[in-house]
C-alpha positions in Angstrom: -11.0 -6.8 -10.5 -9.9 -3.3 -10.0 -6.7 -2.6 -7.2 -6.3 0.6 -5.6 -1.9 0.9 -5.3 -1.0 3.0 -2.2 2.4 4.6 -2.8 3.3 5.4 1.1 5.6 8.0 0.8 6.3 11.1 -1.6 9.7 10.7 -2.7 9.5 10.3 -6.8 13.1 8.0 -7.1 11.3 6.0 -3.7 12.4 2.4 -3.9 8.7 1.6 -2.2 7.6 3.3 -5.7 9.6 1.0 -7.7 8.7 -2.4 -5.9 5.3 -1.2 -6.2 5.0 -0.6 -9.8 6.9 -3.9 -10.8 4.3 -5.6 -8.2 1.6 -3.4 -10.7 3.3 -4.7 -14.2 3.2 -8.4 -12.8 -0.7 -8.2 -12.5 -2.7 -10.9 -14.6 -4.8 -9.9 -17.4 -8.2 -8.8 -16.3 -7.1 -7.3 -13.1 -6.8 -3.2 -13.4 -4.8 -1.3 -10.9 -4.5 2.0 -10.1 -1.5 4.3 -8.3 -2.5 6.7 -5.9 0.0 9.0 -4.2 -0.5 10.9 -1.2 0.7 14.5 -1.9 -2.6 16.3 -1.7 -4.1 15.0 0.8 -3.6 17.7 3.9 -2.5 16.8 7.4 -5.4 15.6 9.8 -6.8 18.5 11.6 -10.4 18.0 13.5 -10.9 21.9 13.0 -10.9 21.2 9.3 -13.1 18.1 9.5 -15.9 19.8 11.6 -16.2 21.7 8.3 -16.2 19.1 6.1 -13.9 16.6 4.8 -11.5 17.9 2.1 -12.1 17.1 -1.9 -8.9 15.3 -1.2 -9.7 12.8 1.3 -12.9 12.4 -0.3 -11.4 11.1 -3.6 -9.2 8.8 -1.6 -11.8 7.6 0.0 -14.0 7.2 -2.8 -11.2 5.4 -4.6 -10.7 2.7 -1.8 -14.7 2.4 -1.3 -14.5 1.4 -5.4 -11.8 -0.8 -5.4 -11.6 -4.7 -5.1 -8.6 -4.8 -3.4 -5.8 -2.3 -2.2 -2.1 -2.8 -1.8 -0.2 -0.4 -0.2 3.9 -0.2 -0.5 5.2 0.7 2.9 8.6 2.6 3.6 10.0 1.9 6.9 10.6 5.5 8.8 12.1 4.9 12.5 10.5 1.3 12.8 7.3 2.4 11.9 5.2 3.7 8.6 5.5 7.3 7.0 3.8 10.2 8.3 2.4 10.9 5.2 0.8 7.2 5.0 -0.6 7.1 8.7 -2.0 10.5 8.1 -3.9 9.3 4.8 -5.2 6.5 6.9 -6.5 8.7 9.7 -8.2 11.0 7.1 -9.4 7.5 5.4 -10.6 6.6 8.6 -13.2 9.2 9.8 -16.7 8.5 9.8 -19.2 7.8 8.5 -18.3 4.4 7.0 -14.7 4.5 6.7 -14.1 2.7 3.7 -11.4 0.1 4.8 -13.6 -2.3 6.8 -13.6 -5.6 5.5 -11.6 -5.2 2.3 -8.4 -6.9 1.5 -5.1 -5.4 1.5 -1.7 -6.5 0.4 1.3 -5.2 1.8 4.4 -4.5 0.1 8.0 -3.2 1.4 11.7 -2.2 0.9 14.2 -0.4 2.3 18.2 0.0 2.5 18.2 -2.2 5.3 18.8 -5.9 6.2 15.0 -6.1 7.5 13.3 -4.9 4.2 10.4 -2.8 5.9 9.4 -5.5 8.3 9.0 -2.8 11.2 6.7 -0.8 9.0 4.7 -3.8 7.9 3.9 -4.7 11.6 2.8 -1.3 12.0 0.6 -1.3 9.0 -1.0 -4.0 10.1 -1.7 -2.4 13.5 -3.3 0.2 11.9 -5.1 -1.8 9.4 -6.5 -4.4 12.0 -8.0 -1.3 13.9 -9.8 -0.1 9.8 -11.1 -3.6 9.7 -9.2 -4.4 7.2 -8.4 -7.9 5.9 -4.5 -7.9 5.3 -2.9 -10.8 3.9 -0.9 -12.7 6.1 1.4 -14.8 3.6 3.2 -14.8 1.3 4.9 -11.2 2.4 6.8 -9.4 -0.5 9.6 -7.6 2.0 12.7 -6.2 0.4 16.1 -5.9 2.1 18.9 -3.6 0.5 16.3 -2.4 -1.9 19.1 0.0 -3.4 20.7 -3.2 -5.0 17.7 -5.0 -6.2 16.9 -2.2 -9.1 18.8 -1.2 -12.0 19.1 2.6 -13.0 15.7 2.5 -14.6 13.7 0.7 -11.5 13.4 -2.5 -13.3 14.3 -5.2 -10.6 16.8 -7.2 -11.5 17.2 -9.7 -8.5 16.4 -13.2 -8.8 15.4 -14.0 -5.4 13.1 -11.0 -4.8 11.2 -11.7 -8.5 10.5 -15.3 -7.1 9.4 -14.0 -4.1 7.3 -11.6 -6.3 6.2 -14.1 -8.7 4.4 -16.0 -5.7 3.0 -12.7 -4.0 0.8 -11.3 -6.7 -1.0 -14.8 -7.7 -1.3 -15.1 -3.7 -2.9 -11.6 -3.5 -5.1 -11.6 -6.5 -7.0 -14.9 -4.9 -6.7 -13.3 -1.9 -8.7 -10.4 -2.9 -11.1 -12.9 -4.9 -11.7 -15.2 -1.8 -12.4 -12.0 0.0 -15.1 -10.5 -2.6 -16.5 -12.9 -3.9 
């Protein structure tokens, strides 16, 4: 089983980043996983389409056509996603045979906040429900006062969010199973 990781934002120190990685390193053997990041993928234009779809957006979509499964941390910008992420997803989503329709998806979020990312995740879903994508409904893996729940060094050092992790990623792998087969 091969995952495709989604980091939704740019920001290197991102606590999304962090979650996302520890959610990577709690993988079972056999699964591979791979991080993508968003930064060269250009902002949609339909001028720039009409002349074909950037090598950038092709990889991406290449690399979510190939995958098993993808799981995609969310950051939570003004109760929604990032730009950055919704933009990848409208590039992703172009014809012919956008690549998200019927795979699985895991969603994972934090933020500095009492709500973790919950706003964000809603909107993923949205978004993700339009892509035909399958996203898991339960357990979620949402993060509140991220900026306490890492040491200096992004290991995660709360008990209550590694339980909360430690039944996420079994839940998601047979997810992803169930879904392919």
């Amino acid at each position: 089983m091969h995952i495709l990781a989604v980091q939704g934002s740019l920001r290197a120190g991102s606590n999304n980043r962090r979650l996302l990685k520890v959610v990577l390193d709690h993988l079972p053997v056999g699964v591979t996983a791979e991080l993508y990041e968003l930064h060269n993928i250009p902002l949609y234009d339909g001028d720039i389409e009409a002349k074909g779809l950037p090598d950038a957006v092709v990889e991406f979509r290449n690399k979510i056509h190939h995958a098993n499964g993808i799981l995609i941390a969310t950051p939570e910008y003004n109760y929604s996603i990032a730009g950055v992420l919704k933009n990848a997803l409208d590039w992703a989503s172009r014809p012919p045979q956008q690549p998200f329709a019927g795979k699985p998806v895991g969603i994972v979020s934090t933020s500095s906040g009492i709500y973790g990312g919950v706003r964000g995740q809603s909107h993923l879903r949205q978004v993700l429900q339009y892509l035909e994508a399958i996203a898991m409904p339960k357990p979620e893996l949402i993060v509140p006062q991220g900026q306490a729940k890492f040491d200096e060094a992004g290991k995660l050092i709360d008990e209550k969010t590694l339980k909360s992790l430690e039944n996420f990623v079994p839940a998601f792998v047979k997810w992803v199973e169930r879904l392919t087969g």
